[in-house]
N, CA and C of each residue as an Amber inpcrd file, in Angstrom:
protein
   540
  24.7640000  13.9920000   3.0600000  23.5910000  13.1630000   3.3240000
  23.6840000  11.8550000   2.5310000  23.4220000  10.6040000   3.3250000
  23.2610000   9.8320000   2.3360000  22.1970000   9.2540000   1.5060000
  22.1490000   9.1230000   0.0440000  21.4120000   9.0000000  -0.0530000
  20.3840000   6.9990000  -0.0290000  19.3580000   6.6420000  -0.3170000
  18.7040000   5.5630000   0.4950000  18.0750000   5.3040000  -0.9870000
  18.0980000   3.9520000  -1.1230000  17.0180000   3.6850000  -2.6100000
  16.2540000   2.5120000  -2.5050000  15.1680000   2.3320000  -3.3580000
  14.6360000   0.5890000  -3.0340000  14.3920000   0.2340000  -4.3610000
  14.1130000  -0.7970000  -5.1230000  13.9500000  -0.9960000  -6.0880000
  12.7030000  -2.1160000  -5.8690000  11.0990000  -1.7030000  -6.6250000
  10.2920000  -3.2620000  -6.3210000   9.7400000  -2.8730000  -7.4760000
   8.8910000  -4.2310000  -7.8380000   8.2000000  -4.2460000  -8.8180000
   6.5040000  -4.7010000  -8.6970000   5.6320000  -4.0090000  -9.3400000
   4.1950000  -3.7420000  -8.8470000   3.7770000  -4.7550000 -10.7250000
   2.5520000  -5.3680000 -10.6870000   1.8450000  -5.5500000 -12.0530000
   1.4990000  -4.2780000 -12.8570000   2.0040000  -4.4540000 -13.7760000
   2.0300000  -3.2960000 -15.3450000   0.6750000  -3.1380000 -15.1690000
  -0.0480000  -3.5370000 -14.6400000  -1.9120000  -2.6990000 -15.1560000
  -1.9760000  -1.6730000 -14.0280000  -1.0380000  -2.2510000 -12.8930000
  -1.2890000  -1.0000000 -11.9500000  -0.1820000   0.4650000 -11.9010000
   0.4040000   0.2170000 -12.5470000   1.1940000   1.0050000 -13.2540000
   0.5270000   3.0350000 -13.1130000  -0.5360000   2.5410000 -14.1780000
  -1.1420000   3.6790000 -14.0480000  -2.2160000   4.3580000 -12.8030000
  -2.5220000   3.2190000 -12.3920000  -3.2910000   3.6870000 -10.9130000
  -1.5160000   4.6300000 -10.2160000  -1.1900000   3.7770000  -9.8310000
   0.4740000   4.6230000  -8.7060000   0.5800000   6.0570000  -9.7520000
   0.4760000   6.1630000 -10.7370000   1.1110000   6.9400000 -11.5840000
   0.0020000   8.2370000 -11.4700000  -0.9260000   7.6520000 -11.4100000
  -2.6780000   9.0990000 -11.4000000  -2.6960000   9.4490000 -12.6250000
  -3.7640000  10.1670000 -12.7360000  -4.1240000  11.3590000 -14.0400000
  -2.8780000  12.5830000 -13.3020000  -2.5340000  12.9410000 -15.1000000
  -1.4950000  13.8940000 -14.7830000  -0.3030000  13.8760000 -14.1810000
  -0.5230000  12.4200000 -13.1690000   0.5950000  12.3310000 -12.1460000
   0.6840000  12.1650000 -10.9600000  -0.8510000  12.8870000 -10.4530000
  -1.0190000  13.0820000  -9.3820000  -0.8380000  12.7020000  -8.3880000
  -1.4000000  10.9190000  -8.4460000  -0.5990000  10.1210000  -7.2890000
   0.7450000  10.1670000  -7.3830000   1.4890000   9.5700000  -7.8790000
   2.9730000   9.6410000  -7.8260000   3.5280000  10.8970000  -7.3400000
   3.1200000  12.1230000  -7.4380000   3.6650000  13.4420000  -7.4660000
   3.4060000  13.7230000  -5.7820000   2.1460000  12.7890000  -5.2960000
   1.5860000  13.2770000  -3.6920000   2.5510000  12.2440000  -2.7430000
   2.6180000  11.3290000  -3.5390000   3.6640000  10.2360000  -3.0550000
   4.6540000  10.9460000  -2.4550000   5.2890000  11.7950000  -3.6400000
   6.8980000  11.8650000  -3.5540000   6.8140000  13.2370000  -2.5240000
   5.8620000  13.9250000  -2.3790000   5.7100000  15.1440000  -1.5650000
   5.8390000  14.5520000  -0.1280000   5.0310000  13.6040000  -0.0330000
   4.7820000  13.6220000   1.6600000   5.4500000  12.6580000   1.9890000
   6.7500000  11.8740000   1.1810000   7.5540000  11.1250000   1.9920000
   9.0620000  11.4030000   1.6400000   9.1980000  12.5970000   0.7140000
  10.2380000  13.7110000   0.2860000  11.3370000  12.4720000   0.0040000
  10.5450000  11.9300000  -1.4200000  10.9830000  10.4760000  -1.9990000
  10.9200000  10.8810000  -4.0830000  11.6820000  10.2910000  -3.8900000
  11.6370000  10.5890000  -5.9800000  11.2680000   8.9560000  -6.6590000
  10.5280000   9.3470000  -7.0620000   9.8980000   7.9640000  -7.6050000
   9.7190000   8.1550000  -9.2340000  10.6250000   6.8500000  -9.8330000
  10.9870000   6.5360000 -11.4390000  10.0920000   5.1580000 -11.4900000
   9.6830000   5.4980000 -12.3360000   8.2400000   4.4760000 -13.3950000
   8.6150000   3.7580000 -14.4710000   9.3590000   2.5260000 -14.1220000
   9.6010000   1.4520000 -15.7200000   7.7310000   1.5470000 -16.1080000
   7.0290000   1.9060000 -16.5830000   5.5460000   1.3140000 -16.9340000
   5.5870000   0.3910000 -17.8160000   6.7990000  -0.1880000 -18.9270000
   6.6940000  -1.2630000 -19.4540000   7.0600000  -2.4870000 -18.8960000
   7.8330000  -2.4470000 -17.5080000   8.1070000  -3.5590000 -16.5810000
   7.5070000  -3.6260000 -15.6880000   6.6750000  -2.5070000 -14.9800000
   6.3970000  -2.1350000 -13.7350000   7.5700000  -2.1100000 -12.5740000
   8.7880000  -1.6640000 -12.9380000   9.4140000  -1.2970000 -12.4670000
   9.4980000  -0.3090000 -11.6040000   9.5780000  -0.4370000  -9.9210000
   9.5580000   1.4000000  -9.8730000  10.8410000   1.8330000  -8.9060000
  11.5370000   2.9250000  -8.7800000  12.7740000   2.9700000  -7.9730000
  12.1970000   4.5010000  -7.2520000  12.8240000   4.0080000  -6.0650000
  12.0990000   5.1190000  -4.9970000  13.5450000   5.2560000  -4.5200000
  13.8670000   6.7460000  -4.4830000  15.0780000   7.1750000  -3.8410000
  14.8930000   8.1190000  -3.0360000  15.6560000   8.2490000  -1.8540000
  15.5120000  10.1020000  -0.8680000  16.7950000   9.8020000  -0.0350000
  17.0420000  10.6500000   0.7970000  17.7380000  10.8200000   1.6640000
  17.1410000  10.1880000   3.5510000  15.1970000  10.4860000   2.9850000
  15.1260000  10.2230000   4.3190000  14.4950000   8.9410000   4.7620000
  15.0150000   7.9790000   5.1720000  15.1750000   6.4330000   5.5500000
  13.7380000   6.1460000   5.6780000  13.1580000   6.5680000   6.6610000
  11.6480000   6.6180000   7.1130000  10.6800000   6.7460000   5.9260000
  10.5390000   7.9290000   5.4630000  10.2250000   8.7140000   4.2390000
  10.2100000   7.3240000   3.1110000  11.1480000   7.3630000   2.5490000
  11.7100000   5.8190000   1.5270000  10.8530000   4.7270000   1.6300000
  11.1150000   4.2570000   3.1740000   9.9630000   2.7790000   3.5400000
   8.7740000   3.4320000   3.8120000   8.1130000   4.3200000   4.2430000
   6.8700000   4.4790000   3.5860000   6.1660000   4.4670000   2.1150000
   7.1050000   5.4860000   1.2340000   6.7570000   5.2780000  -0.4350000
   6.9680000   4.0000000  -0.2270000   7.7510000   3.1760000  -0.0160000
   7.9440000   1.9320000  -1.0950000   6.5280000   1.2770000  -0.3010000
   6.0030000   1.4110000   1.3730000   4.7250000   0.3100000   1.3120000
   3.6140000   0.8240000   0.8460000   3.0960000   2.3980000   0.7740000
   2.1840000   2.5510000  -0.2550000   2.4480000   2.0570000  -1.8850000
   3.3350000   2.1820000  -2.0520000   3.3200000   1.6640000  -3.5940000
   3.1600000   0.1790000  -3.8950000   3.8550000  -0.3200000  -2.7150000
   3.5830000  -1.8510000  -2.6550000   1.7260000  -2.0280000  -2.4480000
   1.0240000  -1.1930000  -1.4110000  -0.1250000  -1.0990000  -1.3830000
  -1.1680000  -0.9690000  -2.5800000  -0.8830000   0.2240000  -3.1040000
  -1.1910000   0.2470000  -4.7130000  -0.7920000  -0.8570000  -5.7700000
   0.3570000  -1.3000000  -6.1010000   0.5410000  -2.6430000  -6.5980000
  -0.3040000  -3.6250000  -6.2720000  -0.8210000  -4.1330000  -4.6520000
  -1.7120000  -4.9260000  -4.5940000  -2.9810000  -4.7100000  -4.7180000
  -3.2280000  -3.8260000  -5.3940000  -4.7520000  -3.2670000  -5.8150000
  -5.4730000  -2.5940000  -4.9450000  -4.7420000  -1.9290000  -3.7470000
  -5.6620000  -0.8770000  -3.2120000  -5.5000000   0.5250000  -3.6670000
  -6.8900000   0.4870000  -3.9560000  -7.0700000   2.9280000  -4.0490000
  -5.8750000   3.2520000  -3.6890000  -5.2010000   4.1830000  -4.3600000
  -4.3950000   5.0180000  -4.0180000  -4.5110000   6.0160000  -2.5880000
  -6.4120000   6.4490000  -2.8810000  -6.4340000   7.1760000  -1.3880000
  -6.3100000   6.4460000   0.1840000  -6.5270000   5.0330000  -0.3950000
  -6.7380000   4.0110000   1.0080000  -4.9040000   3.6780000   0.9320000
  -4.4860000   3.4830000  -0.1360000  -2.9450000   2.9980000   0.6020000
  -2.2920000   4.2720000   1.4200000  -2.7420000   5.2770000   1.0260000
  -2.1920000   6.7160000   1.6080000  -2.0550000   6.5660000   3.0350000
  -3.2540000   6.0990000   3.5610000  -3.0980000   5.7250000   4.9530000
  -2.0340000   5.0230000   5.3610000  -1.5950000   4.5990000   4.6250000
   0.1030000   3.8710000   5.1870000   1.0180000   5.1120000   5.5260000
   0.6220000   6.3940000   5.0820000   1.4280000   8.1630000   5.7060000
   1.4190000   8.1780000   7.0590000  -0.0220000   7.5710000   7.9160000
   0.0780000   7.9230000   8.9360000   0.4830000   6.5320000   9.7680000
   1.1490000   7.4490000  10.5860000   2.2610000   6.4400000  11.9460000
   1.1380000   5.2810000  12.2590000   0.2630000   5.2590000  12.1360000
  -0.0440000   4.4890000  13.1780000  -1.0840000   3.3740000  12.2250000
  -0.8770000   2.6690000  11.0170000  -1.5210000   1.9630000  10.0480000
  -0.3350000   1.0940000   9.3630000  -0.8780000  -0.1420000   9.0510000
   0.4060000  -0.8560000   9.1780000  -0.4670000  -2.0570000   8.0930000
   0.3050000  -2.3780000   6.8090000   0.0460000  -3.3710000   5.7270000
   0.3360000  -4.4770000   5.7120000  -0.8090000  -5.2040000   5.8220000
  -0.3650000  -6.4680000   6.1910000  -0.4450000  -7.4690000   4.6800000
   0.2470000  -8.8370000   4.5420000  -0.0540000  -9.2390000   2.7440000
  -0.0210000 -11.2920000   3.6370000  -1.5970000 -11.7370000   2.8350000
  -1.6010000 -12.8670000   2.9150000  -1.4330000 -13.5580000   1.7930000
  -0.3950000 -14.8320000   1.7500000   0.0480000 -14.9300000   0.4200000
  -0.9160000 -16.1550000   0.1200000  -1.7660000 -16.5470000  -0.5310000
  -2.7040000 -17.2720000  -1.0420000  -2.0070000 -18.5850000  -1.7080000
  -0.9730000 -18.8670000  -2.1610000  -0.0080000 -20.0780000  -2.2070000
   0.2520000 -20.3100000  -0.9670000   0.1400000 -19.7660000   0.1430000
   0.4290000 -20.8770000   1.2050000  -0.7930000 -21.4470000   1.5460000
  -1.6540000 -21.3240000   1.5740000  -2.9900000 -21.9910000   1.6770000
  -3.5970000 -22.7760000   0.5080000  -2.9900000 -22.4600000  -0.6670000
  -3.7100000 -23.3800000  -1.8530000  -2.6310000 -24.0300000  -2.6020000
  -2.5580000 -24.5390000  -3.2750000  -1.6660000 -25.6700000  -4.0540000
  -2.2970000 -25.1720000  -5.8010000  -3.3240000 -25.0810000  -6.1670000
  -3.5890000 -25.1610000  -7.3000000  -4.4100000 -24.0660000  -7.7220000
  -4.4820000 -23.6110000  -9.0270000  -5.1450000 -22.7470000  -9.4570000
  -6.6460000 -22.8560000  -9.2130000  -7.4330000 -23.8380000  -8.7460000
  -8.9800000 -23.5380000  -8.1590000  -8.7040000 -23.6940000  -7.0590000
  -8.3710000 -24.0120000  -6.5750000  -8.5180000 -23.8760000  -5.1320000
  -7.6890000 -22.2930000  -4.4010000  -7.3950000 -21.7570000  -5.1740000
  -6.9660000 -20.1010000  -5.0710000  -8.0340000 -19.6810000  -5.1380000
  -8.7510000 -19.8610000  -6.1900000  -9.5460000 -19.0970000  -6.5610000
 -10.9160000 -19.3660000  -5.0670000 -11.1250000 -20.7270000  -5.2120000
 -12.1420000 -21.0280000  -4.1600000 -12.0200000 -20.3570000  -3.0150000
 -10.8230000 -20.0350000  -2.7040000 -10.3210000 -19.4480000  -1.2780000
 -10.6270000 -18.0220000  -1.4010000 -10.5610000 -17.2780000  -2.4970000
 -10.5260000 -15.8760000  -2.6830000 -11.6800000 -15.6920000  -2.8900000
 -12.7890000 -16.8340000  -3.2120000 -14.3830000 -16.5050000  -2.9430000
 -14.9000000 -16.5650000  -1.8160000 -14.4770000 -17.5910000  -1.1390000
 -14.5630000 -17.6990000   0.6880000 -13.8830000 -16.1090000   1.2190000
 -13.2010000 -15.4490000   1.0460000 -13.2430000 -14.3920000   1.8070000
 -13.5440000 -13.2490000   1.2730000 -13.9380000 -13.3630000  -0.1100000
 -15.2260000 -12.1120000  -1.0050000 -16.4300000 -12.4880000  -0.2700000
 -16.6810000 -13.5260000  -0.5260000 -18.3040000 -13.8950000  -0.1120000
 -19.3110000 -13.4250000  -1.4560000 -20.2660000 -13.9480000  -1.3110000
 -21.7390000 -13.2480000  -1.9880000 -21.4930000 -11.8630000  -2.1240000
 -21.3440000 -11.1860000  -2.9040000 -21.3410000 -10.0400000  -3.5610000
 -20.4080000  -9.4080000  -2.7200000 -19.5590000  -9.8000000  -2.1080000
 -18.6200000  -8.9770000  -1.5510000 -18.7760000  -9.2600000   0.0140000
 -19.9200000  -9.9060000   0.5490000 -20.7090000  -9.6150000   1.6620000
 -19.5660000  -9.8740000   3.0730000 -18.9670000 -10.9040000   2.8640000
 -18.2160000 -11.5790000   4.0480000 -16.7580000 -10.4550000   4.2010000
 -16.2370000 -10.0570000   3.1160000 -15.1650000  -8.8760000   3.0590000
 -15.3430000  -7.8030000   3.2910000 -16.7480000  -7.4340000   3.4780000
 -17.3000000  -5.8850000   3.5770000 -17.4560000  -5.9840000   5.3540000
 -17.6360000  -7.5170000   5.6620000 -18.2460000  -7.4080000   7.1300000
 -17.0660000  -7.3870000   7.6660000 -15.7900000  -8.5280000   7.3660000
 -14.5760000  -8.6220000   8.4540000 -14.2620000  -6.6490000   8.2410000
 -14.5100000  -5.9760000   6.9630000 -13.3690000  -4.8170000   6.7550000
 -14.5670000  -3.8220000   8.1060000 -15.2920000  -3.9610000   7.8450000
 -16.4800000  -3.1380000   9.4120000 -15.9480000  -3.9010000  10.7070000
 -16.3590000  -4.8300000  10.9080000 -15.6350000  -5.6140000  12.1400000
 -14.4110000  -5.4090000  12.6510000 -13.6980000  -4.6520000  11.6860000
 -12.3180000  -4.8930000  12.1330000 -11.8090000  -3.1780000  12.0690000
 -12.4840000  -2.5280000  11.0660000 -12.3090000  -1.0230000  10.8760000
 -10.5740000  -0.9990000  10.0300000 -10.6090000  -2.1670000   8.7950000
  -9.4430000  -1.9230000   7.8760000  -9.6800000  -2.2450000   6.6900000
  -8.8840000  -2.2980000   5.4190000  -9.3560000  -1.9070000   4.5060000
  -8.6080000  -3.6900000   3.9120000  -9.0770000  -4.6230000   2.9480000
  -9.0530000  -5.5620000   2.5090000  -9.3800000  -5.6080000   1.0360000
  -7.9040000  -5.8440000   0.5410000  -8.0030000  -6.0490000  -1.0500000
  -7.5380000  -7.1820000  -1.4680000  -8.1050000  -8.2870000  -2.0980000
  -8.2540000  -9.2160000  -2.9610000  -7.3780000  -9.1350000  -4.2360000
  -6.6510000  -9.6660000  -4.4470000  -5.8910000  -9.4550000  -5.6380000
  -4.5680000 -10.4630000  -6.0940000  -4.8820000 -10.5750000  -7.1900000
  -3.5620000 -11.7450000  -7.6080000  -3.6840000 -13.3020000  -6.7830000
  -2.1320000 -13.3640000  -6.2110000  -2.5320000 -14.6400000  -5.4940000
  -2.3360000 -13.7330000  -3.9950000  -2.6140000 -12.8490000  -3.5590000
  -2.5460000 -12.1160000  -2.4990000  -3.8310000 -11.1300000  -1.8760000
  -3.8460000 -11.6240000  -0.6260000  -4.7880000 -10.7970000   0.2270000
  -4.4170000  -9.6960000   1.2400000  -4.3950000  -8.6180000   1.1020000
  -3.5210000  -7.4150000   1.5740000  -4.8850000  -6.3760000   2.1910000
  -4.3120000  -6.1230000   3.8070000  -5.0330000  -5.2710000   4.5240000
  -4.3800000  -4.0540000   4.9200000  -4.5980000  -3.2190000   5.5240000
  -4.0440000  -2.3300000   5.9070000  -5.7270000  -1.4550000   6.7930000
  -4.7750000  -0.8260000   7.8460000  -5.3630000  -1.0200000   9.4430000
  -4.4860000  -0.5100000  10.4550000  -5.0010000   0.0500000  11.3870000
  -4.3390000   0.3440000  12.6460000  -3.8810000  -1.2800000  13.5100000
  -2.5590000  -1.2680000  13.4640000  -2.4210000  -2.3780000  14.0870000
  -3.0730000  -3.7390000  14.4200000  -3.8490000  -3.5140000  15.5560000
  -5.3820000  -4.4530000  16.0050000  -5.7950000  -4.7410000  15.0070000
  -6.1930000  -4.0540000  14.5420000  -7.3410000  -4.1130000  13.0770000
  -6.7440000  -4.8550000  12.0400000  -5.7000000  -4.5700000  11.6290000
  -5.1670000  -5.1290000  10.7590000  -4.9090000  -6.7800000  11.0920000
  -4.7140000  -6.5860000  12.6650000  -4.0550000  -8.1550000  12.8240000
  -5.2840000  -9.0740000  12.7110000  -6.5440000  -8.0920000  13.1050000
  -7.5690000  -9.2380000  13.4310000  -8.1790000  -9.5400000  12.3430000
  -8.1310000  -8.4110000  11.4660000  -8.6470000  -8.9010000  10.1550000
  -7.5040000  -9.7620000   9.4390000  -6.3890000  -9.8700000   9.4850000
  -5.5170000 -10.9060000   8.8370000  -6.0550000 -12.5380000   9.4700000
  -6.2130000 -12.9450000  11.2140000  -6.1310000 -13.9210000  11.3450000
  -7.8600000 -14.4770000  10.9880000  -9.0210000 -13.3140000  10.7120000
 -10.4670000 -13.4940000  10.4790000  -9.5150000 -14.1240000   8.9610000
  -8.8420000 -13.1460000   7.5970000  -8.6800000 -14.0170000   6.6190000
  -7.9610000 -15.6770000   6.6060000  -7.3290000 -15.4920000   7.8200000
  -6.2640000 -16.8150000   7.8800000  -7.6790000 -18.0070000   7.9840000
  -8.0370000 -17.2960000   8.9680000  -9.4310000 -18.8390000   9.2970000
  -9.8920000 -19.1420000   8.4320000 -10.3050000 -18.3180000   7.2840000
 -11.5290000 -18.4690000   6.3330000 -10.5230000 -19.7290000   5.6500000
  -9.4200000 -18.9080000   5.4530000  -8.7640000 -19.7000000   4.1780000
  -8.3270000 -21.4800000   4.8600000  -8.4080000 -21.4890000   6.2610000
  -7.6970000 -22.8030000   6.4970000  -9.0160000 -23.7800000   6.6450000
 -10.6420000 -22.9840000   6.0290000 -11.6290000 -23.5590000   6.5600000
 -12.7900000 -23.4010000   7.8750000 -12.2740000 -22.6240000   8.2400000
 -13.5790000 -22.2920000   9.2120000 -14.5400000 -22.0100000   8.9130000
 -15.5540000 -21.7610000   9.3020000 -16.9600000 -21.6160000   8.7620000
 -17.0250000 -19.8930000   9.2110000 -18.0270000 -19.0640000   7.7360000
 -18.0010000 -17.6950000   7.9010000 -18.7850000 -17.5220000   9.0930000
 -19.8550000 -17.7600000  10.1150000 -20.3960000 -17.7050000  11.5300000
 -19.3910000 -17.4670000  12.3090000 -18.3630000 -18.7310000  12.4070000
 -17.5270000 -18.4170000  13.9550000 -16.6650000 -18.1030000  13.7580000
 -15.9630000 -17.4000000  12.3510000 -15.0290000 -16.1520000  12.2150000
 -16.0190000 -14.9580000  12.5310000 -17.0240000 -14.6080000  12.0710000
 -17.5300000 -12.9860000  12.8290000 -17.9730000 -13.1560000  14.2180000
 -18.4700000 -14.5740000  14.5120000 -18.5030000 -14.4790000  15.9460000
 -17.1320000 -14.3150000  17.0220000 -16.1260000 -15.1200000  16.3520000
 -15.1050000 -14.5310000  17.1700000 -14.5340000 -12.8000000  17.2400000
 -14.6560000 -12.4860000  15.6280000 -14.6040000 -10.9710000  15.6710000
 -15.5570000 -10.1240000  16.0150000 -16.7920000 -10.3110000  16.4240000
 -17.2550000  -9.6140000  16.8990000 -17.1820000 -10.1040000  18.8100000
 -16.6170000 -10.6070000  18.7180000 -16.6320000 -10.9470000  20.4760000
 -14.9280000 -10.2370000  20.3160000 -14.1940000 -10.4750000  19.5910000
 -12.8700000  -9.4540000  19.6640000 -13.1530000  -8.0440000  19.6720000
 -14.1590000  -7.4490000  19.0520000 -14.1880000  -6.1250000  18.4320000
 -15.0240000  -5.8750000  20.2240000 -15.9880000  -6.5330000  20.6020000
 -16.0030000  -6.3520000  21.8250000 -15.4660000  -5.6120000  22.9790000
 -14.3690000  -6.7160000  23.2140000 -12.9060000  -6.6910000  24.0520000
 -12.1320000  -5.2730000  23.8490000 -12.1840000  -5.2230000  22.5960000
 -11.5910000  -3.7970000  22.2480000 -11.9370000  -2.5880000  22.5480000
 -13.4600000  -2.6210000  22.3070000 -14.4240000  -1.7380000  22.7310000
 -13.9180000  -1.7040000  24.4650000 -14.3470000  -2.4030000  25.3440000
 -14.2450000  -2.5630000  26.5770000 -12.8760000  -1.7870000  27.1440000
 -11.7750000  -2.4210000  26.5700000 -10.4370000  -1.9020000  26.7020000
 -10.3120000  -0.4740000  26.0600000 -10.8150000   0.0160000  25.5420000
 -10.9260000   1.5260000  24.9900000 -11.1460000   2.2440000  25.6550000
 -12.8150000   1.8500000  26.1010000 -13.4730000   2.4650000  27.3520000
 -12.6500000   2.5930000  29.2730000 -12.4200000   1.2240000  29.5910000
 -11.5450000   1.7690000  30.5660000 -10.0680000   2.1190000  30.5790000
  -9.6290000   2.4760000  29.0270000  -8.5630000   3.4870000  29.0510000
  -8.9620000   4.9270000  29.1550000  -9.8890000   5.0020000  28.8880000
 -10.4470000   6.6170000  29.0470000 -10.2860000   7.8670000  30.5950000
């Protein structure tokens, strides 16, 4: 058999989130993608090895998931076939350290409000973090909530990003129904 390895590196504070109490995450990791996963925690180093190819690139995008600051139980969803991580890199839209930041308040919103609505609107999960905005989502979902974050960040106004997603989430609805 041969064996398959990846080598990435996650921020040292998240270190211990991937890692769990006791282990736990790391240990559920390595079960359900029959992957061995080694922990630099003073580099955030992490090396994911297995035999099975598939298996491998899953650990490595939950862990990449966890690195970008999502729950361990929400990156999990990257296990199943059909959820897919998407990463918006916040240097391509900003040039300078406030205007990152300005951008990463435009798609928090008021207490969270505008990120809580695209992640309902869209039915995926949206984490804020670093200079990166990272979703994860069934396909659709994921895409529509990436191009709802793309708008915010190039300037659109928060109205006719949920109006377009909710006239998308629509369409979807519709197309659901006469697949039935």
């Amino acid at each position: 058999m041969t064996e398959y390895s990846y080598e990435l590196k996650i921020p040292r504070e998240r270190v211990a989130v991937l890692i769990g109490k006791d282990g736990e995450v790391k240990k559920s990791i390595e079960e359900e993608t029959s992957s061995k996963i080694k922990v630099d925690s003073k580099d955030g180093d992490i090396f994911v090895s297995g035999e099975d190819a598939l298996g491998l690139y899953t650990a490595r995008e939950v862990i990449k998931a966890v690195g970008r600051g999502f729950n361990p139980d929400i990156a999990k969803l990257l296990l199943k076939q059909d959820y897919v991580f998407e990463i918006v890199n916040l240097p391509n839209f900003a040039k300078s350290r406030e205007s990152m930041l300005r951008l990463k308040g435009r798609v928090i919103g008021k207490d969270g409000k505008s990120r809580k609505l695209i992640e309902q609107l869209t039915e995926s999960h949206i984490c804020v973090y670093g200079k990166t905005i990272s979703i994860i989502g069934e396909p659709e979902s994921a895409s529509l909530a990436k191009q709802s974050v793309e708008s915010l960040l190039k300037g659109s106004t928060h109205a006719n990003v949920y109006k377009w997603l909710e006239k998308k989430r629509r369409e979807l609805k519709r197309k659901a129904i006469m697949e039935m």
